[in-house]
MARTORRO-681213 format. One record per residue (C-alpha): y negated, z negated, x; residue in one letter; residue number from 0. Coordinates in steps of 0.02 Angstrom, whole numbers, plus 32768, in hexadecimal, padded with zeros to 4 digits. Each point is the difference from the previous one (the first is absolute). Example, Ala and Ser with C-alpha at 12.3 -4.5 7.8 and 13.67 -1.06 7.14 Angstrom:
2
+------+------+------+------+------+
|   yy |   zz |   xx | resn | resi |
+------+------+------+------+------+
| 80E1 | 7E7A | 8267 |    A |    0 |
| 7F54 | 8021 | 8045 |    S |    1 |
+------+------+------+------+------+
END
This chain:
246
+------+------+------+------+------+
|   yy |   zz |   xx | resn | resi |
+------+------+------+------+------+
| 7DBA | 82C0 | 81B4 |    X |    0 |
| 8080 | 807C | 7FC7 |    X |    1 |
| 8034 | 7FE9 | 7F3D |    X |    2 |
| 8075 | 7F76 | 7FEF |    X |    3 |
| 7FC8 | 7FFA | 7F5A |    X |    4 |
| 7FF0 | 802C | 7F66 |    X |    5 |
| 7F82 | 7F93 | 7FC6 |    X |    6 |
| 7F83 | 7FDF | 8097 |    X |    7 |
| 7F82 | 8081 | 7FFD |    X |    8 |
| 7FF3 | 7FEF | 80C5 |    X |    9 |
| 80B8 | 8016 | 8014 |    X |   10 |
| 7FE9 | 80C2 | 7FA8 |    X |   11 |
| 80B0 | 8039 | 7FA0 |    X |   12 |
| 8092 | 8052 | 8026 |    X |   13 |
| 8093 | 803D | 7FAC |    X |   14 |
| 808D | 7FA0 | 7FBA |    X |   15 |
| 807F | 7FD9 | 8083 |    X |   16 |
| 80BE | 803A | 7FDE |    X |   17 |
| 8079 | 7F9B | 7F80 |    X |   18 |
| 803F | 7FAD | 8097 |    X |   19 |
| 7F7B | 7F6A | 8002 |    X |   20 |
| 8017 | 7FEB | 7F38 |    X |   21 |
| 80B1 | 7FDE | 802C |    X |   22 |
| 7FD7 | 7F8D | 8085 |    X |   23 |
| 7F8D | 7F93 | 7F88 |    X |   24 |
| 80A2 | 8026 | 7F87 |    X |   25 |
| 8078 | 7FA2 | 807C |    X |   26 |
| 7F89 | 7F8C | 8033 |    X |   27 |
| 7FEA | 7FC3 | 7F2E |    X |   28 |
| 80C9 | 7FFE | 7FF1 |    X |   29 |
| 8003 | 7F94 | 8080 |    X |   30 |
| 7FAD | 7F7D | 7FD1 |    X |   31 |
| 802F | 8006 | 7F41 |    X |   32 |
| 7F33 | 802A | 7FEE |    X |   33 |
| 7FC4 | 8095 | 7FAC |    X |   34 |
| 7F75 | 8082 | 803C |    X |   35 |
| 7F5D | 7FE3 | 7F91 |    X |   36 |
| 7F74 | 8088 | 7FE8 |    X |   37 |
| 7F56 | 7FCF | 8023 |    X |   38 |
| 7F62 | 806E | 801A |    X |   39 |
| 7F7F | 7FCF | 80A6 |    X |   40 |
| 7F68 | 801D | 8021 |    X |   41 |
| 7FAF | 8008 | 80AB |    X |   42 |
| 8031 | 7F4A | 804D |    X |   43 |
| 801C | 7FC7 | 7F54 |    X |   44 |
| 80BD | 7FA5 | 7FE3 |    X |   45 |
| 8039 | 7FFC | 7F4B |    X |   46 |
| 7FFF | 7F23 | 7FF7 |    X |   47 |
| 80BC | 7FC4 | 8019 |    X |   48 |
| 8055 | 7FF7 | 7F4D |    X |   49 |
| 7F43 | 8033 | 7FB7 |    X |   50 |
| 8059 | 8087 | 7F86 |    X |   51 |
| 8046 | 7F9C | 7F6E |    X |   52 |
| 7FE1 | 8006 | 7F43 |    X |   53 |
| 7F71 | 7FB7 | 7FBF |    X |   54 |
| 8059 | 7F57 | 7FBE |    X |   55 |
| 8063 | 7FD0 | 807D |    X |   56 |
| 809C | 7F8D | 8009 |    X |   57 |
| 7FF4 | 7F53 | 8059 |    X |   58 |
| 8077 | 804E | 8095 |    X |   59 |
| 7F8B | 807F | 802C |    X |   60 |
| 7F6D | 7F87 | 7FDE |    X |   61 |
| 805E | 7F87 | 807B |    X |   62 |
| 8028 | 8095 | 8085 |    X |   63 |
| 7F42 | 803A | 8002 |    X |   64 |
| 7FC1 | 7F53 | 801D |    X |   65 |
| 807C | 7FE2 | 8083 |    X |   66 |
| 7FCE | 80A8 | 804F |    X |   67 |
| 7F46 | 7FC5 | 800A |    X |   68 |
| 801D | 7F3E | 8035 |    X |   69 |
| 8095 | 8005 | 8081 |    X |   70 |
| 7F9A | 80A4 | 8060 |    X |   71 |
| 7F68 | 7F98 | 7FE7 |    X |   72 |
| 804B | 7F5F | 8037 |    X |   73 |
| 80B2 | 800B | 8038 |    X |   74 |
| 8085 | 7FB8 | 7FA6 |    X |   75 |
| 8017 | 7F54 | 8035 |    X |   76 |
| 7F3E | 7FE7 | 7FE0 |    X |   77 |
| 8027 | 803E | 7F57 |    X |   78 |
| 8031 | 7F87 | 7F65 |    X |   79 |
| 8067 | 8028 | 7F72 |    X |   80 |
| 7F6F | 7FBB | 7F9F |    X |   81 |
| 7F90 | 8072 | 8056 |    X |   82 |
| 806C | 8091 | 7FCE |    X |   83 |
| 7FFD | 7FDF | 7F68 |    X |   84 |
| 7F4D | 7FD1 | 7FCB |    X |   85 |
| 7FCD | 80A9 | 8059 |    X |   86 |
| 8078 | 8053 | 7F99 |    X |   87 |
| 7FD7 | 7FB5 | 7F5D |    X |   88 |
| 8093 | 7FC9 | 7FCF |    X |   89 |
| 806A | 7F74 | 7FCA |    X |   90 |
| 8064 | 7F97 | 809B |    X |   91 |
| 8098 | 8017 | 7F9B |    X |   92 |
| 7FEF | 80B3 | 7FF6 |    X |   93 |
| 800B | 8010 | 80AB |    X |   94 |
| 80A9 | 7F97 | 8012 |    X |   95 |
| 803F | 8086 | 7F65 |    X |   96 |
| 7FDD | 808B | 807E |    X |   97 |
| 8034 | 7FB7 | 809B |    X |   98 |
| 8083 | 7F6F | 803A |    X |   99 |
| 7F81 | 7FA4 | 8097 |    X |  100 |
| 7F63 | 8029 | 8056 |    X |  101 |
| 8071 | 8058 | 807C |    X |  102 |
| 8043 | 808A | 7F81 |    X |  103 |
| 7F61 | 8023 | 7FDC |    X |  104 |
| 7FC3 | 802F | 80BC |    X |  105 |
| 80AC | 8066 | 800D |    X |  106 |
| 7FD4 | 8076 | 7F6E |    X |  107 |
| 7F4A | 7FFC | 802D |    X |  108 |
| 8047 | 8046 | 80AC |    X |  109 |
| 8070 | 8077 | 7FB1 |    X |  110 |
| 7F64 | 8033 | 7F83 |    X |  111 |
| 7F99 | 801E | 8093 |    X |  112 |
| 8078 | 805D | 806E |    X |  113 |
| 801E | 8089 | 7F71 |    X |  114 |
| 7F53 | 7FF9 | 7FDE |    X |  115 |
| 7FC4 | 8030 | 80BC |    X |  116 |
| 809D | 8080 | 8013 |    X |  117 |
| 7FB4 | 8063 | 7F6A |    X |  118 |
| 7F54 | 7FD7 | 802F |    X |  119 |
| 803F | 806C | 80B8 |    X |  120 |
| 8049 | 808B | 7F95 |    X |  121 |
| 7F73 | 8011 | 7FB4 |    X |  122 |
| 7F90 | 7FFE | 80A0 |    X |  123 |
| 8077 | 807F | 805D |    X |  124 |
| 7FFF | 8093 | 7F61 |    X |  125 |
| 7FA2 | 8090 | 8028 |    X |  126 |
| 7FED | 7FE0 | 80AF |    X |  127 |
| 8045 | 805E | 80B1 |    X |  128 |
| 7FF5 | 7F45 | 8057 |    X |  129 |
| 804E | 7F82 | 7FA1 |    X |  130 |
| 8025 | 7F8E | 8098 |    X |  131 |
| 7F39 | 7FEE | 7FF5 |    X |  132 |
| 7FF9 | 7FFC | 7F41 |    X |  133 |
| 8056 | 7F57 | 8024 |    X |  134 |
| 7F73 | 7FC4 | 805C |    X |  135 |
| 7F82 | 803D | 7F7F |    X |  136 |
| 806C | 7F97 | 7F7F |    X |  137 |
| 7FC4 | 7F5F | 804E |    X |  138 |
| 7F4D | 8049 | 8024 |    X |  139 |
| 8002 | 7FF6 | 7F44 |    X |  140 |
| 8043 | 7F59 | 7FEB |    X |  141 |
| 7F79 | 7FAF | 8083 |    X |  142 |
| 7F79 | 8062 | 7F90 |    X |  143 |
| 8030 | 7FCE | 7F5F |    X |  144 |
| 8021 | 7F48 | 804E |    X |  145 |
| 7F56 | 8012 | 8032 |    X |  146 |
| 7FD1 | 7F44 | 8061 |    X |  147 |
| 8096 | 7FBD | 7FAC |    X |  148 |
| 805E | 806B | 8073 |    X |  149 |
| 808D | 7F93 | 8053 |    X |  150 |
| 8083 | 807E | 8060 |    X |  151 |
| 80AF | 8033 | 7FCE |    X |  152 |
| 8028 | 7F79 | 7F7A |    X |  153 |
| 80BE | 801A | 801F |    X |  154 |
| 7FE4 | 7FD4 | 80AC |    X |  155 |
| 7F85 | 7F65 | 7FC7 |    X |  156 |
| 8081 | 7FC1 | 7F9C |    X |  157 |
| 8097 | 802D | 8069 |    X |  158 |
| 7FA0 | 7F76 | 80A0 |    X |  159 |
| 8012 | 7F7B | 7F5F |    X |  160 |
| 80C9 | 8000 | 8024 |    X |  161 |
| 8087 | 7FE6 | 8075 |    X |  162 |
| 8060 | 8078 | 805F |    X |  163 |
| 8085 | 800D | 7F8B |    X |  164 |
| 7FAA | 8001 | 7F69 |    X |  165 |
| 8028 | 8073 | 7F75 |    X |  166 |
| 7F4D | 801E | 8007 |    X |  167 |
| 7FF1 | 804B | 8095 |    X |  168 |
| 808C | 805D | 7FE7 |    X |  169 |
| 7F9D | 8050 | 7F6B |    X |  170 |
| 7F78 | 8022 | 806C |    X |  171 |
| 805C | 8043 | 8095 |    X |  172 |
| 8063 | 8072 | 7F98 |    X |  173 |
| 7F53 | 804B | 7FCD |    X |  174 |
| 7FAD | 801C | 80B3 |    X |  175 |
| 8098 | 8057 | 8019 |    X |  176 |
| 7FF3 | 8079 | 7F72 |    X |  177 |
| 7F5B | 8013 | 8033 |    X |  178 |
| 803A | 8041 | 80A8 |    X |  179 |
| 8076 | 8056 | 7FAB |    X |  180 |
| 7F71 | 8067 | 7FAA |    X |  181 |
| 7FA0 | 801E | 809E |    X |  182 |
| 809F | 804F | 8051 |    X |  183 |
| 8014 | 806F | 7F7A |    X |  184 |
| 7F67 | 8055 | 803F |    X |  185 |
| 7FF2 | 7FCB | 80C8 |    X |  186 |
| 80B5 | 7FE0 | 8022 |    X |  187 |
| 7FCD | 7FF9 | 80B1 |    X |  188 |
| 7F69 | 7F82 | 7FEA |    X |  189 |
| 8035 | 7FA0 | 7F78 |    X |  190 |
| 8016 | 7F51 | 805B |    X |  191 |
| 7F58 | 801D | 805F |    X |  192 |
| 7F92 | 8026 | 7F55 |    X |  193 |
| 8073 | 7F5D | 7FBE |    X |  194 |
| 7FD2 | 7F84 | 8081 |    X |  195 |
| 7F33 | 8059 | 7FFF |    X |  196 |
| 8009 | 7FE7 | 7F52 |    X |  197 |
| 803E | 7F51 | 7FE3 |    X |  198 |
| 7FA2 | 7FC6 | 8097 |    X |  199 |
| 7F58 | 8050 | 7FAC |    X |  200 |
| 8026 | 7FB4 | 7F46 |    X |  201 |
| 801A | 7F47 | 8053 |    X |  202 |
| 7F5F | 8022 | 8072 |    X |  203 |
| 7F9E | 803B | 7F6E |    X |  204 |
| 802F | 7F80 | 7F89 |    X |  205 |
| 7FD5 | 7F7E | 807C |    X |  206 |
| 7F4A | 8064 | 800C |    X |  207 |
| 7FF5 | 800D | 7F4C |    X |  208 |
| 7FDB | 80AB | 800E |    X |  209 |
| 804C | 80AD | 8001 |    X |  210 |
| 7FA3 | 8041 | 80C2 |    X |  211 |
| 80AC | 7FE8 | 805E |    X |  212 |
| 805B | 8049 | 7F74 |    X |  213 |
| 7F9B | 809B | 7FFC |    X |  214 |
| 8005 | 800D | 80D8 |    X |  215 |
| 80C5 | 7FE6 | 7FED |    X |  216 |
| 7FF4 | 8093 | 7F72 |    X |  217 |
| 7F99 | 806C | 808E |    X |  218 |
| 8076 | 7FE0 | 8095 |    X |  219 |
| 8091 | 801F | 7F9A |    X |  220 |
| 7FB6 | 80AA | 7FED |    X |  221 |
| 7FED | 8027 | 80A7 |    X |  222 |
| 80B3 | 7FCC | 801D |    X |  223 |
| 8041 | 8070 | 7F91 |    X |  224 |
| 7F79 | 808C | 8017 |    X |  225 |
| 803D | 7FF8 | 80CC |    X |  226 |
| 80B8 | 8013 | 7FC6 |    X |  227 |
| 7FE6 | 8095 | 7F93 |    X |  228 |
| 7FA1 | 8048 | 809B |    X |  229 |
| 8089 | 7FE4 | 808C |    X |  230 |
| 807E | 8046 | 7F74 |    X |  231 |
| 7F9D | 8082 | 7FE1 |    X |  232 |
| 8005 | 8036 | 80C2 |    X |  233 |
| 80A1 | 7FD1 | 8004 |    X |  234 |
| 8029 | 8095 | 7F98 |    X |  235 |
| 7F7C | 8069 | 804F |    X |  236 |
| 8063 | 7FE7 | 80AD |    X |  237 |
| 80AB | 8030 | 7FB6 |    X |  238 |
| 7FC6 | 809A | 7FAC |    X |  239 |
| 7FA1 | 802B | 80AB |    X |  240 |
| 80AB | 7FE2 | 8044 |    X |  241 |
| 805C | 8066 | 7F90 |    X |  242 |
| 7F8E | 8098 | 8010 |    X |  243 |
| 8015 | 8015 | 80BE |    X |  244 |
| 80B8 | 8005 | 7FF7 |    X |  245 |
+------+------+------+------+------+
END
């Protein structure tokens, strides 16, 4: 492994990167209307979506926690309003004072959990050289905390629920793309490869139940990027060669 971050004791350290990636995360948060939230990790530990909230709650964020746990647990359609609600502890009413339909509900649990993972990435990628890989250590984390309740990408779960032209998907398509976004910040050149490896390894895994293709996806993203840093470090080898004999 080679210290994509901070937290992982396997990964090692490295220094902070430049004030170009905080910028990135920045752009990506302004985007989206979402702000970037601090959280502390420790190794393969996630902070729990929407976990850091005062100690009395209101019914919204009661509502928004018990939809994060039921519709990645069960998927929306399988999921009641009533269900929602009894989880939450709270009155049905209160839930129709927070939110219009069922519907609005899933579209700011969506938005909740799409500012939630962005800063749960920044947080991943600080103090490391390889933050392409720091993105793959961010769901290593989820599928450990998940622990046998482990089901995947939940954005992606939820995204197979809808149609095409869902607003829905659109959520969650704007998201894998910001995700790419992040991995070509770092590996400009490999950034659609280490997408597709790691999408195709969260599905995979979540269908397993474990995190064992996750972690061999992590390890041959590596070498991908390890061989590119080689051929451009020969690359410059050559020219200087080059340059010397004339």
């Amino acid at each position: 492994m080679d210290g994509s971050s901070p937290a992982a004791g396997h990964h090692g350290r490295a220094p902070m990167r430049s004030r170009t990636r905080q910028l990135a995360f920045t752009r990506l948060s302004r985007q989206t209307g979402l702000h970037r939230r601090e959280v502390t990790l420790g190794p393969h530990r996630r902070p729990a979506l929407s976990s850091i909230t005062p100690r009395r709650r209101p019914a919204r964020a009661k509502l928004l926690a018990a939809a994060e746990e039921l519709f990645y647990a069960r998927g929306t359609a399988a999921t009641g309003i009533d269900a929602v609600t009894e989880h939450a502890n709270v009155a049905r009413k209160s839930l129709y004072n927070n939110f219009a339909s069922k519907d609005e509900l899933i579209a700011a649990w969506l938005e909740q959990r799409h500012a939630d993972w962005l800063a749960f990435y920044a947080a991943r990628c600080d103090g490391t050289t390889r933050p392409a890989l720091a993105v793959f250590d961010a769901y290593l984390d989820h599928a450990a905390s998940s622990g046998p309740d482990f089901r995947g990408c939940g954005l992606l779960n939820t995204a197979a629920e809808y149609p095409a032209d869902s607003p829905v998907r659109g959520v969650v398509r704007r998201h894998k793309e910001e995700v790419e976004q992040l991995l070509a910040e770092d590996a400009p050149e490999d950034a659609e490869l280490l997408s597709y490896l790691l999408e195709g390894a969260v599905t995979r895994a979540g269908l397993d139940g474990t995190p064992d293709r996750l972690q061999r996806a992590r390890d041959m993203a590596s070498t991908i990027l390890a061989a590119r840093q080689s051929t451009a470090h020969q690359v410059a080898q050559e020219s200087t060669t080059r340059q010397a004999d004339e």
